[in-house]
N, C-alpha and C positions, 0 to 999 in steps of 0.2 A: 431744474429737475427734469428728467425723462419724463416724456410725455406721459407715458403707461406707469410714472411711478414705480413700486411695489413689482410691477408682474414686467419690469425688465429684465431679460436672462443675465446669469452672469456670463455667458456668450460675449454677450453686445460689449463688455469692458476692453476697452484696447490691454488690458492688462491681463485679458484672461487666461487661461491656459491654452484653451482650442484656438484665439487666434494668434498667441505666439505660435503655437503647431501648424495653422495654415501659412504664417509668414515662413518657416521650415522647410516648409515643403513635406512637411511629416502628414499632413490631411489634404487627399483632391478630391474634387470633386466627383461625385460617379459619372461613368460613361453611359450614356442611353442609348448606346446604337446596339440594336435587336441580336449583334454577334458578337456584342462584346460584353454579353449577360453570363456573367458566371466566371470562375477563374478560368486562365488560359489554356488550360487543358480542356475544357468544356469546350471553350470557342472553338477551337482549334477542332474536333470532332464536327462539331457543329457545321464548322464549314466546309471540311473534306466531305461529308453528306451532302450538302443542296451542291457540290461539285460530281456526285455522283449523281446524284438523281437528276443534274441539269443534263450532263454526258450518257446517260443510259435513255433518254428521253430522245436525245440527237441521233442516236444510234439507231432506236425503233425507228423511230419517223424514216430517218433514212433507209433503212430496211425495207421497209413496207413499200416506200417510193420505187427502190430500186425493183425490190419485187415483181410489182404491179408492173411498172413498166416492161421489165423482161418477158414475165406472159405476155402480154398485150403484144411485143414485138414478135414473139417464136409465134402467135393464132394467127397475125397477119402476113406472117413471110410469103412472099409467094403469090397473094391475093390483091397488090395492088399494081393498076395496070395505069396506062394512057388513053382516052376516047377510044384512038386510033385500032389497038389492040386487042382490046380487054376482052377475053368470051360473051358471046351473045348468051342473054338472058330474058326469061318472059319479061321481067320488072324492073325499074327502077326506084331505086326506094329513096326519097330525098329527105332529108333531116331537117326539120325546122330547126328556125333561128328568128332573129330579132324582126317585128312588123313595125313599121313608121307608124307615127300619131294618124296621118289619113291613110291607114290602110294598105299603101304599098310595101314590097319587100324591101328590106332594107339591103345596103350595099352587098353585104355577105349574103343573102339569101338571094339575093336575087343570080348572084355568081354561082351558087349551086344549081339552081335552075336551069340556067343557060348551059351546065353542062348536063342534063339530064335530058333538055331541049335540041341538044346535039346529039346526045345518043338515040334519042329517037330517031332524029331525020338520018343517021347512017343505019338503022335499022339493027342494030343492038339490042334495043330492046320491046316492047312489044307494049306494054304500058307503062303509067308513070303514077307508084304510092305516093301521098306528100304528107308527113305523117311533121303533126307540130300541135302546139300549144291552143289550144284552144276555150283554155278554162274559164273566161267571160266573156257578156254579151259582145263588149266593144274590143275585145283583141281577140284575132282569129289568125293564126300562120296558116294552118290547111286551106283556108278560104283564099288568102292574098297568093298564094303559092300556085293555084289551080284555077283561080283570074288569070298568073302571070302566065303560065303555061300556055293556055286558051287563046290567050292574046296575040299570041304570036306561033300558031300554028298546029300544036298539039292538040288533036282530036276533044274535046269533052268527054266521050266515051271512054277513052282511053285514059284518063286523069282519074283518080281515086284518091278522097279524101282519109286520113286518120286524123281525127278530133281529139284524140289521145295518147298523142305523141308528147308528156311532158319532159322525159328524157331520154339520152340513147338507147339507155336499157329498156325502157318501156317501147320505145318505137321497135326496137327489134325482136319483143317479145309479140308485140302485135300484130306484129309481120306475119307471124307465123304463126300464133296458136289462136288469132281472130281472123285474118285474111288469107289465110293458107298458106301465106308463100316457102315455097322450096328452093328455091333459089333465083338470087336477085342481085343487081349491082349496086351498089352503097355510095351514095354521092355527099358529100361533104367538100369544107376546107380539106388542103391535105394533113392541116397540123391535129385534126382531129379523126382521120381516113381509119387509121391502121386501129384504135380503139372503137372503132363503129366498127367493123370489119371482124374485130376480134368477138363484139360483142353479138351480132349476128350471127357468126359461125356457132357461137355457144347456145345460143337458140335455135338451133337445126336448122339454121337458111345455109345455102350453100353459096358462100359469100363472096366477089369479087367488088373491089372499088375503085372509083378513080377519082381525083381530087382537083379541088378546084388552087390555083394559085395566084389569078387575077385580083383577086382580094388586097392581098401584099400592098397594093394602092393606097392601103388606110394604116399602115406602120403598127401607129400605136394600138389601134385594136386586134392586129394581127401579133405581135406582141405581147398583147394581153393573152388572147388567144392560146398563144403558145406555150405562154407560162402557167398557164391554170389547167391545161392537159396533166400537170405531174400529180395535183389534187384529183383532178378530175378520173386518173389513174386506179388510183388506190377503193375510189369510192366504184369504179366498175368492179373493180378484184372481188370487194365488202358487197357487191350486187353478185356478182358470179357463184359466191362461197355458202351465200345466205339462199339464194334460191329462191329470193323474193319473187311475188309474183309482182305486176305492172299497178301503181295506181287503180288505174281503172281497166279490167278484162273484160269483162263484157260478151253478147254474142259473136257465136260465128258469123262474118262476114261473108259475100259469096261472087261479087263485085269483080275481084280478079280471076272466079274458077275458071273462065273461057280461055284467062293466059299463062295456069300455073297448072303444070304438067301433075 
């Protein structure tokens, strides 16, 4: 006798009707997969949609990249130079970047430096902003940036800290509406020049740059570098459009007035 006695389906009989109809092929089993819920006509909608909304999605995104980068290219035309070239300016405005676990500049920074440190000694420029991260006790860019400076020749006088330089947009707004400047030259990587440059100019600095390319020595951060300018893009555009103000604004500073006209 069946285990369950009494409460066996008539199912369960090899004689029964549903499973002569499964041996048939007249009964299968349901499909679980989440597009294949509903009759064929349903699916079939169902799926021309998440092909739309996956293709309208590609399209934004792409838009926006290509956007972004277009402005960014048409503000910088014109505005990046060589050492050698580039119009003299009261300022150099350098961009923080990454600080070593003890405190030095790391490879990329210190490469912006060293040309910021050359535009000095050909007399380009007149001071040096070093405008970086500085949001706790034990990481400090403006602090390691204006050590390296120091150390190898640029006056103290002549180096000026920004403690609230968290990112481009913020250093270049604080260029100009905390520290005065009206016009300055923009020291980065190159693969980041012409978006600092752009971003600057949008902030009434009157903006030329030049770019560092020694870097290139480190590939794959240069690389990385390269590829996150296209995000990095979009998010200056969404900074430009919005009108955001900086993190942190703050007082006027007064630090630079002897070198900004």
């Amino acid at each position: 006798m069946h285990p369950l006695g009494s409460l066996r389906m008539v199912s369960d009989w090899p004689g029964s009707p549903v499973v002569r109809a499964w041996h048939a092929g007249l009964v299968r089993l349901p499909n679980r997969s989440p597009l294949a819920v509903g009759p064929p006509r349903r699916r079939g909608r169902l799926l021309r949609w998440v092909l739309a909304v996956g293709v309208a999605g590609a399209l934004a995104v792409a838009a926006a990249v290509g956007g972004s980068v277009a402005w960014i290219r048409h503000a910088a035309d014109g505005r990046v130079y060589d050492a050698a070239a580039v119009p003299a300016a009261p300022v150099a405005l350098v961009l923080g970047a990454q600080v070593n676990p003890d405190g030095s500049p790391s490879g990329f920074l210190a490469a912006r430096l060293a040309v910021a440190a050359d535009l000095y000694a050909r007399g380009r420029v007149g001071a040096v902003l070093v405008s970086g991260d500085h949001g706790g006790w034990a990481y400090d860019e403006p602090g390691a940036m204006a050590w390296w400076l120091t150390s190898r020749g640029v006056p103290a006088d002549r180096v000026v800290q920004d403690h609230a330089g968290f990112d481009t947009y913020d250093s270049c707004q604080r260029a100009s509406r905390v520290f005065g400047v009206r016009s300055a030259v923009v020291v980065t990587q190159s693969f980041h020049l012409e978006r600092a440059v752009a971003l600057c100019a949008h902030a009434g600095i009157e903006a030329t740059g030049v770019g560092d390319d020694t870097a290139r020595q480190y590939p794959r951060q240069w690389r990385w570098g390269a590829m996150r300018e296209y995000g990095a893009a979009v998010k200056a555009a969404a900074d430009v459009l919005s009108g955001r103000d900086p993190i942190f604004l703050g007082p006027r500073e007064t630090a630079l007035n002897p070198t900004t006209p």
